[in-house]
C-alpha positions as CSV (number, residue, x, y, z in Angstrom):
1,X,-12.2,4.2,-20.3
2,X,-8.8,2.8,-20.8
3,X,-6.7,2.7,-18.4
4,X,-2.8,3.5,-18.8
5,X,-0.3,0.7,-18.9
6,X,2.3,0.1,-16.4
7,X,6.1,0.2,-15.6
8,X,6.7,-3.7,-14.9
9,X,7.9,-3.7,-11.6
10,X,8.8,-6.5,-8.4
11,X,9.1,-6.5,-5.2
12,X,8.1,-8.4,-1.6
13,X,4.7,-8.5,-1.2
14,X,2.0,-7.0,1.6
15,X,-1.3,-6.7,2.5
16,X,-3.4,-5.6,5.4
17,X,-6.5,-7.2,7.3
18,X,-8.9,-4.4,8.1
19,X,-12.3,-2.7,7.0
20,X,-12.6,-0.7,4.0
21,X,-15.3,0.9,1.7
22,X,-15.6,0.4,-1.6
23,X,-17.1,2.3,-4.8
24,X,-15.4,3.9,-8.2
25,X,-13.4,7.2,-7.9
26,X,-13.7,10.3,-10.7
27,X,-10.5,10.7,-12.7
28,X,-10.2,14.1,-10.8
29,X,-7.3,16.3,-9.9
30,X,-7.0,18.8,-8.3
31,X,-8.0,20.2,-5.8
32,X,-7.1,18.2,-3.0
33,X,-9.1,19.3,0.4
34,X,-7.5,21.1,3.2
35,X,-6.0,18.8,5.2
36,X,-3.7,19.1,9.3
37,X,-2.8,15.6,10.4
38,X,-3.4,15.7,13.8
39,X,-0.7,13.6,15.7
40,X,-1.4,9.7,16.0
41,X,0.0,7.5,18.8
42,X,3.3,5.7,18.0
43,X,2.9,2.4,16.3
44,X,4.2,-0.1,19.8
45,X,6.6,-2.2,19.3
46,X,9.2,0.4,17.2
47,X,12.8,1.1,18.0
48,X,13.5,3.7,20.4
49,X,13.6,7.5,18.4
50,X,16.4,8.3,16.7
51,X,16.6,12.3,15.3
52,X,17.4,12.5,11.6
53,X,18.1,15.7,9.7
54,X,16.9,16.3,6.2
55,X,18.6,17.9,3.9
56,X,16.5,17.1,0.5
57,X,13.5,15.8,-0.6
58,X,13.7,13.2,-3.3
59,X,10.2,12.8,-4.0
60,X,7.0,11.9,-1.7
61,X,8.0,9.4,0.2
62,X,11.9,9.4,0.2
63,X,14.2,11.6,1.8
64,X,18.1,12.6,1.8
65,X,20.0,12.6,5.2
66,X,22.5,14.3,6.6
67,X,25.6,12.2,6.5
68,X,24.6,10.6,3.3
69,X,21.8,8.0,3.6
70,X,18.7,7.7,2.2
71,X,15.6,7.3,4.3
72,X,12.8,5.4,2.2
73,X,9.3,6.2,4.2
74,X,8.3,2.8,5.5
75,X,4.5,1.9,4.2
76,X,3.7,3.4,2.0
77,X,4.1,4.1,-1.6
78,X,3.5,8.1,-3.0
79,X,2.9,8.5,-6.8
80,X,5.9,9.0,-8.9
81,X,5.7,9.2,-13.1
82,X,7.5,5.9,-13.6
83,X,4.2,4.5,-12.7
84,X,2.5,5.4,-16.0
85,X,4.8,7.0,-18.1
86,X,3.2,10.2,-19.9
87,X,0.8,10.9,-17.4
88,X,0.7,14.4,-16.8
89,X,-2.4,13.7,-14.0
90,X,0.0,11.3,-12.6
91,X,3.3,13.5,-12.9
92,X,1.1,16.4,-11.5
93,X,0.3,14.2,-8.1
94,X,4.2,13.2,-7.4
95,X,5.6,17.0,-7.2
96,X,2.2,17.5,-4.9
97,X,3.1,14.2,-3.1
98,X,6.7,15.6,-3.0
99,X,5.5,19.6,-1.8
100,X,3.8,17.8,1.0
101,X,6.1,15.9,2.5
102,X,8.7,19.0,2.4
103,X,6.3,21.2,4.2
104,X,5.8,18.8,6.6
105,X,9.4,18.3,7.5
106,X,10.1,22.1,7.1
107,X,13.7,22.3,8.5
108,X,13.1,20.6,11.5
109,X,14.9,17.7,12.4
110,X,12.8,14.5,12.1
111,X,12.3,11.6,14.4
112,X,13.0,8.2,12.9
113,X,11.7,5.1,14.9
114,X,12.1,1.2,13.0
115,X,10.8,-1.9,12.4
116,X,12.4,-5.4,11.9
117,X,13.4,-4.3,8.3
118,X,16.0,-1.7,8.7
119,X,16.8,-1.4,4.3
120,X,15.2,-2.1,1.6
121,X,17.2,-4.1,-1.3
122,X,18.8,-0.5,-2.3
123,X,20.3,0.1,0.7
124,X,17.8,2.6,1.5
125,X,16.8,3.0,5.1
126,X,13.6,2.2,6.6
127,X,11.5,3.8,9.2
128,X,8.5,5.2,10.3
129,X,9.4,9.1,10.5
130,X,7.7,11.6,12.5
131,X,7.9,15.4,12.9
132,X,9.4,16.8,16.2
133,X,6.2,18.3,17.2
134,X,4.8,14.1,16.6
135,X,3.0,14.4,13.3
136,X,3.7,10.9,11.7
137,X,4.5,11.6,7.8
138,X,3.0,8.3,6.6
139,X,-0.2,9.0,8.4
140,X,0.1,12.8,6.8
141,X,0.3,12.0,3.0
142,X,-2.5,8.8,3.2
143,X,-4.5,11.2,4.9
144,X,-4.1,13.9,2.7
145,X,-4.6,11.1,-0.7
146,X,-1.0,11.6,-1.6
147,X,-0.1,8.0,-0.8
148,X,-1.3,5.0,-0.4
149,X,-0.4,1.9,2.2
150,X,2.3,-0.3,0.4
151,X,4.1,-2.4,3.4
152,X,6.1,-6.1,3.5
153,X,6.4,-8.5,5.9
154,X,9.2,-6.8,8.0
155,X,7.4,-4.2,8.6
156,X,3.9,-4.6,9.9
157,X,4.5,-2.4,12.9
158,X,1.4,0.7,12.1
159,X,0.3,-0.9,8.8
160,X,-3.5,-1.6,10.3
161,X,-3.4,2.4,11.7
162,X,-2.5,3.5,8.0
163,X,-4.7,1.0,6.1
164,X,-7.6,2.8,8.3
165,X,-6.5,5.7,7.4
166,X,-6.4,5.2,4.0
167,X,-10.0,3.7,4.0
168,X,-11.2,7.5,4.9
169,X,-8.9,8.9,2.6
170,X,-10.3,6.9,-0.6
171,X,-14.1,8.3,0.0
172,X,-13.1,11.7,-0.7
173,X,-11.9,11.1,-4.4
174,X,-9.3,13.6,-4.4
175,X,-5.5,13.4,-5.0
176,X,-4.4,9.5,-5.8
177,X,-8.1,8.0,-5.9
178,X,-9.1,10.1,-8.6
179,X,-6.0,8.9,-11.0
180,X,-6.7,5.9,-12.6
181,X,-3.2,4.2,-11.6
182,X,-4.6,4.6,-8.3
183,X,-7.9,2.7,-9.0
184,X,-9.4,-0.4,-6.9
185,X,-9.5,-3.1,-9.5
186,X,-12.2,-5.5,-9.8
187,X,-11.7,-8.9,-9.4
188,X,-13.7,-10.4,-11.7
189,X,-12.1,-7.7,-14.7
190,X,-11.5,-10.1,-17.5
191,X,-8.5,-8.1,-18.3
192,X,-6.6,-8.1,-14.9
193,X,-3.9,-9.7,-16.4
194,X,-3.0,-6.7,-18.6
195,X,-1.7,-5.1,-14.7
196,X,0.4,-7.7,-14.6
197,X,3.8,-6.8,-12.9
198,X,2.9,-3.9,-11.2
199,X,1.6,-3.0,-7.6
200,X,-2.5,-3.5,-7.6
201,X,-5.5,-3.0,-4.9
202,X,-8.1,-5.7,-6.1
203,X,-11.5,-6.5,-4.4
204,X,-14.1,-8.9,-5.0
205,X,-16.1,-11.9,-3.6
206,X,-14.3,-14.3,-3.2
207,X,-15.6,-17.9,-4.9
208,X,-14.0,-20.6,-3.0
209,X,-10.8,-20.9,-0.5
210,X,-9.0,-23.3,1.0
211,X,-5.8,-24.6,2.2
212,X,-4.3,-27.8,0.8
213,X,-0.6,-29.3,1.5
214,X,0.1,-25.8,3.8
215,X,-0.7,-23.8,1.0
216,X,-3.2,-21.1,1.1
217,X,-5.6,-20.4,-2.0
218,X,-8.2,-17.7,-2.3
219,X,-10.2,-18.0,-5.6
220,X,-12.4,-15.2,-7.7
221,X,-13.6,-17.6,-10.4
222,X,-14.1,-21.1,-11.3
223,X,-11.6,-20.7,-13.7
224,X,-8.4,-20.7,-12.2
225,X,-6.6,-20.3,-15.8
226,X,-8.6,-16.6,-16.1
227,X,-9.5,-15.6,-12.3
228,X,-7.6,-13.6,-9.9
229,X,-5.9,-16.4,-6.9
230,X,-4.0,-15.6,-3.7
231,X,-1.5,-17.5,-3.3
232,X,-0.5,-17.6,1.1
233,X,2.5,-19.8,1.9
234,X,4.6,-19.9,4.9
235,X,5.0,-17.5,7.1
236,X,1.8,-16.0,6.5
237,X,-0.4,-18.7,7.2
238,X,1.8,-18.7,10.7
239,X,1.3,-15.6,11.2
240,X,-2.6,-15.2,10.1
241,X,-3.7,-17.5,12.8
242,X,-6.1,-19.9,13.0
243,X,-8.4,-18.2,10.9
244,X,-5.7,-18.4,7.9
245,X,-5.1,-21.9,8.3
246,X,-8.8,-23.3,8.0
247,X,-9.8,-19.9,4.8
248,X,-13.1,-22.0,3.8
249,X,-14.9,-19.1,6.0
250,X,-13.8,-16.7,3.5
251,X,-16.0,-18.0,0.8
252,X,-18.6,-15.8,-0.6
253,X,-17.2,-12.5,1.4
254,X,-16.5,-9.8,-0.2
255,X,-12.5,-8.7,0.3
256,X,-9.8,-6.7,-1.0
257,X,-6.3,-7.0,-1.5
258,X,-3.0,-5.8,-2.3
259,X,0.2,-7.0,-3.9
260,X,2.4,-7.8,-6.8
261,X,0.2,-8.9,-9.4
262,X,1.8,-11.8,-11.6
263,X,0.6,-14.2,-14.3
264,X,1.2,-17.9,-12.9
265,X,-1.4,-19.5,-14.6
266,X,-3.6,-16.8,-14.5
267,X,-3.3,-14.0,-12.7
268,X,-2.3,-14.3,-9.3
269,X,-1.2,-12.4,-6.4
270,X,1.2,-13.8,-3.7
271,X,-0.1,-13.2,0.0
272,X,3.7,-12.9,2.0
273,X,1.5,-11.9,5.4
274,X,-2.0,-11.6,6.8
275,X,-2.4,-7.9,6.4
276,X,-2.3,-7.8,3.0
277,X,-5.4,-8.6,2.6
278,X,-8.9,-6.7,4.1
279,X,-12.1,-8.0,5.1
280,X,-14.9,-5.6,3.6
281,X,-18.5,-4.5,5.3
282,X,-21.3,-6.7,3.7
């Protein structure tokens, strides 16, 4: 089946070092299953709580404040139709993405708590938002399969809690994983490149990596002209550890990751921190 083309989009990059499961998911939409997110510990290391009050809903994962601003979930991405234009599968998912996130807020005051990256580059703020009884919204809509884990490097803080949620999520098939914008793509796809500028989940095995000159590269393919390659500079080979510096132990395992997908001599995806990329079950 063909899938639909995409709104060329850009933006920092993320990924996320965890354990997922893989498999296909049905083009399927609705239902979604019932679903209560049952509060989940604070991600340490966030500002102190600050109370917000919302007075609109943009869409699933942004939200009008009092006062003016504009509070962008930080994360995660919800559907939206500018994704694949058209799409009336798609379309349907944002104003369910949207309907969740304003019955979870109600008309409560929510609870906003930050990271290192306090905007995005639209002025927008960022923060992790919780309920005031302590049900985290991010968590809610991943778990629910009305969003999926879409972070940068300034804000890590909670990304590995979500990405495990997420993992759960994806098995069920419902709600985002059963619209083919959604989709895992496969590494070795001969037509990656036609994703090219737009947000993308890929897994595969990988074929070689190494680091040469303090530059990370994570190959699918001997041919580096057609085959997906990471691309991990500084800081995330800092930040990775040891076990980023020295990646010649990731050959042969099976991975997936998450980014911007570009065409640099192929297709590529650049790795801006460790967590954008996960270390699958064998």
């Amino acid at each position: 089946m063909e899938e639909p083309s995409y709104t060329s989009r850009r933006s920092l990059l993320n990924l996320i070092i965890g354990l997922g499961l893989g498999g296909s998911v049905l083009p399927f939409w609705p239902p979604l299953p019932p679903a209560h997110a049952e509060p989940i510990a604070v991600p340490e290391g966030l500002s102190p709580p600050e109370s917000a009050e919302v007075v609109a809903v943009i869409d699933g994962d942004t939200l009008a404040l009092k006062g003016g601003a504009v509070l962008r979930l930080a994360g995660i991405e919800a559907p939206k139709p500018a994704l694949a234009p058209r799409d009336t599968a798609l379309a349907g998912l944002a104003e369910a993405a949207a309907a969740a996130l304003k019955a979870l807020v109600g008309s409560r005051p929510v609870v906003l708590r930050q990271d290192v990256g306090k905007r995005d580059r639209y002025g927008r703020r960022l923060a992790q938002a919780f309920t005031s009884e302590g049900t985290w919204l991010q968590a809610a809509l991943i778990a629910k399969s009305l969003a999926r884990v879409h972070g940068d490097g300034r804000n890590r803080l909670g990304l590995e809690t979500l990405l495990r949620i997420e993992a759960t999520a994806r098995k069920s098939r419902y709600g985002i994983w059963g619209e083919p914008t959604f989709w895992v793509r496969a590494a070795d796809d001969p037509k990656l490149a036609r994703f090219a500028g737009s947000f993308q989940i890929v897994e595969g095995r990988v074929f070689a990596a190494a680091t040469v000159n303090r530059t990370g590269f994570i190959n699918f393919g001997a041919d580096r002209h057609a085959d997906l390659t990471l691309v991990l500079k500084n800081p995330a080979l800092d930040l990775g550890g040891p076990a980023m510096m020295d990646l010649g132990w990731l050959t042969a395992k099976p991975i997936r990751c998450r980014g911007w997908l570009d065409l640099h001599d192929g297709p590529s995806i650049d790795i801006s921190h460790a967590e954008q990329i996960e270390l699958l079950e064998t």
